[in-house]
Structure formats: structure tokens, C-alpha cells
N, C-alpha and C positions, 0 to 999 in steps of 0.2 A: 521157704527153703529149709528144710533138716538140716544136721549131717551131713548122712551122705551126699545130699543133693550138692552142700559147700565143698565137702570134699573131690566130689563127681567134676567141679566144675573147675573149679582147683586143677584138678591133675587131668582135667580139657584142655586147660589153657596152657598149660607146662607141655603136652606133649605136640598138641598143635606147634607152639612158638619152637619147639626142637629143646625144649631148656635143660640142660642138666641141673636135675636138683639134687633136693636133701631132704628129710625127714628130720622134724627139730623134737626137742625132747616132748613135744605131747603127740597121742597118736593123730592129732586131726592138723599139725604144724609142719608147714612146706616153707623151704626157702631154698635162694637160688643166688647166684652173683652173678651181678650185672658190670661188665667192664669200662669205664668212663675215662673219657682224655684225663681226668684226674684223680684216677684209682680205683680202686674195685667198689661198688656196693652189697652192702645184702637187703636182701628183698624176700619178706617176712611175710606168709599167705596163711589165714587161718580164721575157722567159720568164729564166729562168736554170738552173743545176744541170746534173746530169748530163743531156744530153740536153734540158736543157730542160723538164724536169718540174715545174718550180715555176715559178709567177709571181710576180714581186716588187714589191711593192708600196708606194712611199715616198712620205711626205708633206713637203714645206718649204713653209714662209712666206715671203712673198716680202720679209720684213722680216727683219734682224739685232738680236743686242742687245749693247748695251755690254760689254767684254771686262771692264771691271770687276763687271758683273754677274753671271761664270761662275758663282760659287760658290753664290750665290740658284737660279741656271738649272740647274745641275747637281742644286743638289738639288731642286727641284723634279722635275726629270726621274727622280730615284731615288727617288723616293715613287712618283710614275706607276710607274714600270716595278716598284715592289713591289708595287701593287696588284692587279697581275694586267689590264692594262689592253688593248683588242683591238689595239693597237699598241705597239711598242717604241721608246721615244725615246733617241736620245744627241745629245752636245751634239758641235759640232767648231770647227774653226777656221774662221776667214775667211782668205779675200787679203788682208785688213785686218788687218792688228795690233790695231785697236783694237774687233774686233769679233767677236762668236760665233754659229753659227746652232747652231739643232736639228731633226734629223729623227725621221722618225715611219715606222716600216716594219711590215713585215708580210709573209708571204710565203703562198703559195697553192698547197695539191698538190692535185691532182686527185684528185676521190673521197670526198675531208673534207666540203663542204658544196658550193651552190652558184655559180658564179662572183659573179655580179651580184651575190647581196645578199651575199657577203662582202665585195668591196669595197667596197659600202657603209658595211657597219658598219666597216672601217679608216678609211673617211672621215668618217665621224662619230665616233671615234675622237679622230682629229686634229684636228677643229674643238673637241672640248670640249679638248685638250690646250693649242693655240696662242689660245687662249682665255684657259686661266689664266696660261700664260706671257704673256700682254700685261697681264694685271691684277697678275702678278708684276712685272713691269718697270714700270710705270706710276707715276709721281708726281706725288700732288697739286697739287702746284708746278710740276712740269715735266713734259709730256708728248713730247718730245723725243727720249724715250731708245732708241724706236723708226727704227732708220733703214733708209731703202730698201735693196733688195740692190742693184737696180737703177739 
């Protein structure tokens, strides 16, 4: 797969699904939001590798969580990712000091299955993952902990 071909297939699957997207800052970078009982996602499509043979596929929330919560979030995140989960999450830093996100990836060769419904299932993936990361953050006293990226 090229290129175009990642791209081609890219903007297959976006107009098939009906998906309003976006053009992220490189020319060959698609994303989209996805709306979840627990907030919006973004969903990040773009070729990579040698040539351009893989499509990469990443999930963030458009929420952060408290930097004192890493250690909750982190392991949360390493039980996902031992369970054999269709996506792989790690935690990173913010521009904030006082805050942490985590993404959800996945990556695409051509040939393995087919486009469309594999990145479905990363995206359904990431909706049960930032799913349980919000009921992980979440306190009965204070629902709070969640803060905008934006």
C-alpha cells in the first residue's frame, strides 16, 4: 500500500461510514469524533511505515485526568493492554503539569482483514476502554476529576 492507496482508503471508509471529518495538520492526517455515552472521542487515521503500508490508527478523549491519578490510570491501562485488548493504550503527559491523557492505537497492514470494519472494532475498542477510565476516575462526591483538554 502507498500513499495514496492509505489515503484512498482513508477517505473510503470516512465517506462510506457518512463520517464528518477533518484534515489534521499533515497532508496525509484524517480525523473524526466519535460520540460515546461518555463524551466525545477523536479518531486519528493516517498511513505510516515504510512506504506507507500501515495505517495508524489512534484513539484520545477529549477529556484529561488528574496527574495524581496516574497510578489508578496507568494500571488500569496495564490490565487492558494484558488482556489482549483490539487496541493498545498508554498513558502520557499533558502541557499541564497537573494532568494525564491516554491513547488508544492500533495500526492497519493491508491484507490482514478489511479496512472498514477493522477500524470499527479499534473504535469500539476505545469506547469500552475510556469508558472504564471515566468510571475509574469518577467520584461519588466529586465528579470533577474529569477535565476538558480543550
Amino acid at each position: 500500500m502507498n500513499t495514496a492507496t492509505g489515503i484512498q482508503l482513508i477517505e473510503s471508509y470516512l465517506r462510506t461510514r457518512q463520517m464528518r471529518y477533518f484534515r489534521g495538520h499533515h497532508d496525509d492526517e484524517y480525523f473524526f469524533l466519535v460520540s460515546a455515552y461518555h463524551g466525545r472521542l477523536h479518531v486519528h487515521l493516517q498511513p505510516c511505515g515504510p512506504d506507507n503500508a500501515t495505517v495508524r490508527i489512534s484513539v484520545t478523549a477529549e477529556r484529561y485526568y488528574p496527574a495524581e491519578q496516574r497510578a489508578r490510570v496507568a494500571h488500569l491501562v496495564e490490565q487492558w493492554n494484558n488482556a489482549d485488548p483490539q487496541v493498545t493504550a498508554a498513558v502520557f503527559e499533558s502541557s499541564d503539569p497537573r494532568l494525564v491523557g491516554v491513547t488508544a492505537e492500533r495500526r492497519y497492514r493491508s491484507g490482514r482483514a478489511e479496512f472498514g470494519p477493522f477500524v470499527d472494532q479499534a473504535v469500539q475498542s476505545a469506547i469500552d476502554l475510556f469508558g472504564r477510565l471515566r468510571v475509574l476516575a469518577a467520584s461519588p462526591s466529586d465528579d470533577t476529576h474529569l477535565l476538558d483538554a480543550g
